[in-house]
C-alpha positions as a Markdown table, in Angstrom:
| # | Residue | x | y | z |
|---|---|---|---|---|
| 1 | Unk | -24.7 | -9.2 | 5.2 |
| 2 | Unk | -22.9 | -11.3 | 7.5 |
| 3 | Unk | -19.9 | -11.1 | 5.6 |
| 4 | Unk | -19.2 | -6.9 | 5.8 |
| 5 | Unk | -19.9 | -7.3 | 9.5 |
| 6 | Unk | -17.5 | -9.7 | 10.2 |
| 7 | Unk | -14.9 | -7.5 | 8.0 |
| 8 | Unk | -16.4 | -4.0 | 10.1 |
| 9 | Unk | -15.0 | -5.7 | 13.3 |
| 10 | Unk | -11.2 | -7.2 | 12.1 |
| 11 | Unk | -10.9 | -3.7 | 10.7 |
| 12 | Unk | -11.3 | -2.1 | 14.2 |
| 13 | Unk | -8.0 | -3.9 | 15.1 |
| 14 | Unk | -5.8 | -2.4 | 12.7 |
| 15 | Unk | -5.2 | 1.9 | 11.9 |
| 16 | Unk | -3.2 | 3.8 | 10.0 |
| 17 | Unk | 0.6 | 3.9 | 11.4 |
| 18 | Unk | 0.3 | 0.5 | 12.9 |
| 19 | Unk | 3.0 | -2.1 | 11.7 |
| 20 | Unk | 2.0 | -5.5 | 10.5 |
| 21 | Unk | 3.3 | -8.9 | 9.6 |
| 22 | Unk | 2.0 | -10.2 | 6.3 |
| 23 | Unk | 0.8 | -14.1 | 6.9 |
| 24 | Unk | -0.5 | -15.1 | 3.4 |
| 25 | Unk | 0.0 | -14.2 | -0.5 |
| 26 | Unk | 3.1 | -13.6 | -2.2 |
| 27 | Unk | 4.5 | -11.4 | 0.1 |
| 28 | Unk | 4.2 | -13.4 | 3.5 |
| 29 | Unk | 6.6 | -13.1 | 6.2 |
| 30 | Unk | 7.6 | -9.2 | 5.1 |
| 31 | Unk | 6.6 | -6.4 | 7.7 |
| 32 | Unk | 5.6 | -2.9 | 6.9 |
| 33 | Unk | 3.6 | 0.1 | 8.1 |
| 34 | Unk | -0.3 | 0.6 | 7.4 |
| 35 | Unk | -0.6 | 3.3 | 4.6 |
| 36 | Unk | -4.2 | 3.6 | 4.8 |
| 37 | Unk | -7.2 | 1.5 | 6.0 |
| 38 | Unk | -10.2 | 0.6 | 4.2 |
| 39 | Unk | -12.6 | -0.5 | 6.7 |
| 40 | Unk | -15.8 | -0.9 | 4.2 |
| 41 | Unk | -14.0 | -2.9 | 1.7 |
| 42 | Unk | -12.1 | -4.9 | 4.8 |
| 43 | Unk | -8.8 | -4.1 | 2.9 |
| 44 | Unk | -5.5 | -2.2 | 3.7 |
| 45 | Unk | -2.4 | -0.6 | 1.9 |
| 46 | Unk | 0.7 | -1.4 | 3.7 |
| 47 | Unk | 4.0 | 0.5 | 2.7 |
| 48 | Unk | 6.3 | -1.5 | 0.1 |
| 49 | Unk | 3.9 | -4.6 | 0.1 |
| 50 | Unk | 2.0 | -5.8 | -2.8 |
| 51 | Unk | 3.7 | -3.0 | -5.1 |
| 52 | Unk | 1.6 | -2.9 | -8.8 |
| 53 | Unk | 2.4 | -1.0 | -12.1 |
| 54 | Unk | 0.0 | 1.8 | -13.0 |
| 55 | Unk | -0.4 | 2.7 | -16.1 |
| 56 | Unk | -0.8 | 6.8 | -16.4 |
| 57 | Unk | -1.9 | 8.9 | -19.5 |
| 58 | Unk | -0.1 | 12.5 | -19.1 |
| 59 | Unk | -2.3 | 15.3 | -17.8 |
| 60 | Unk | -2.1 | 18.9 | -16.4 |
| 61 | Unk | -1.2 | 17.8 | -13.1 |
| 62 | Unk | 1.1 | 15.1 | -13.6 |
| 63 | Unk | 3.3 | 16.4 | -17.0 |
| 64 | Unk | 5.3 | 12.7 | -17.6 |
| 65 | Unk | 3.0 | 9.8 | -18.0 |
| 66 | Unk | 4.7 | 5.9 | -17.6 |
| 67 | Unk | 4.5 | 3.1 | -15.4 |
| 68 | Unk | 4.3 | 3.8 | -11.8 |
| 69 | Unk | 4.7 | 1.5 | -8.9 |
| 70 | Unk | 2.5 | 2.1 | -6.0 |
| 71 | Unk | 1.6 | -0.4 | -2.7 |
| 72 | Unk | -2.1 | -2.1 | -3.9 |
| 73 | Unk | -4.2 | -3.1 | -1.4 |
| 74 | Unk | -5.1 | -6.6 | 0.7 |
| 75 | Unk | -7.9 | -7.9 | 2.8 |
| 76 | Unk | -7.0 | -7.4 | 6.2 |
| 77 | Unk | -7.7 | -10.9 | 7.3 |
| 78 | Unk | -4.3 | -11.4 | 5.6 |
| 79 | Unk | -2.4 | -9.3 | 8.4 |
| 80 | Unk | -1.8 | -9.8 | 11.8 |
| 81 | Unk | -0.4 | -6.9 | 14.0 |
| 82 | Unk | 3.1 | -6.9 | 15.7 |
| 83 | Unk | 3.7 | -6.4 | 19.2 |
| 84 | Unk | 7.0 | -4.6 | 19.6 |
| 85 | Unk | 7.6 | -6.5 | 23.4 |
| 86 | Unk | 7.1 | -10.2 | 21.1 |
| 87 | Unk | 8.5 | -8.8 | 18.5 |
| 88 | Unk | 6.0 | -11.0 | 16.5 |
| 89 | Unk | 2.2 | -11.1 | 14.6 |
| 90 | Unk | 0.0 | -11.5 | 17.7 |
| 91 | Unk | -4.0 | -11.5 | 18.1 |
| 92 | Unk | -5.6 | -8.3 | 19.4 |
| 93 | Unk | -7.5 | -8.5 | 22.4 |
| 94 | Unk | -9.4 | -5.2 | 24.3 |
| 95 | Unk | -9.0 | -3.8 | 27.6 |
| 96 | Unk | -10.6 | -0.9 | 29.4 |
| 97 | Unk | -8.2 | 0.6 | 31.9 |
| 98 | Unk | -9.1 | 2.4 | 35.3 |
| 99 | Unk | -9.7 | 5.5 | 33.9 |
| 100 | Unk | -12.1 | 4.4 | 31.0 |
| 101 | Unk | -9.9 | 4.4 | 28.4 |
| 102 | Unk | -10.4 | 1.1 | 25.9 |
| 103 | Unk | -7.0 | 0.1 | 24.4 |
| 104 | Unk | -5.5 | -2.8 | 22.0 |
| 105 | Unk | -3.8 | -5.7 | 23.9 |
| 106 | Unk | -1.0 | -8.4 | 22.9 |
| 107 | Unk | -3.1 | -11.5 | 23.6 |
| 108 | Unk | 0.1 | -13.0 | 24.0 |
| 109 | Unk | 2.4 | -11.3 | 26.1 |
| 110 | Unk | -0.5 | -8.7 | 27.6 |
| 111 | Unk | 1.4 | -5.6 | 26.9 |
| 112 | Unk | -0.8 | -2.5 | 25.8 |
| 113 | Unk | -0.6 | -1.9 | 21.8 |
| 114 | Unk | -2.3 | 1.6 | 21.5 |
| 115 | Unk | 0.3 | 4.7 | 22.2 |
């Protein structure tokens, strides 16, 4: 019970469209774009990271069956997101500004993260 409530909260830090630096498994150090977020599961699919093969039957919709290669998806305490003024994977902090909006902050540098 714990656990999924710790995940609930890390998963508040990260949405869709963010970029993020990869800190652990085989693809450390690479950077990519959030796909799609997974906040239940506490997982993410970032775009060109942890690529698998998928083997598909044919069927109506998709005529030509194979191998495809798609992004999988990994737990999002593996990810940290970058600050585009540290140009780095930072910790994400929360501010509320004067007129009530709450945002993501660099807890490095300071600078606002949300658009």
């Amino acid at each position: 019970m714990a656990q999924s409530k710790m995940v609930s909260h890390i998963s508040r830090d990260i949405k869709k469209d963010d970029f993020v630096r990869i800190i652990a498994g085989r693809d450390r150090g690479k950077q990519g774009k959030v796909l799609q977020v997974y906040p239940k599961d506490g997982r993410l699919r970032v775009e060109r990271i942890h690529m698998i093969k998928r083997h598909t039957r044919p069927t109506q919709q998709m005529q030509q069956g194979g191998i495809i290669e798609r992004e999988g998806t990994i737990h999002i305490s593996n990810v940290m997101l970058l600050c585009t003024r540290c140009n780095r994977g930072v910790r994400v902090g929360h501010q509320v500004l004067d007129d009530g909006k709450k945002v993501r902050v660099c807890r490095r540098c300071g600078d606002v993260l949300d658009k």
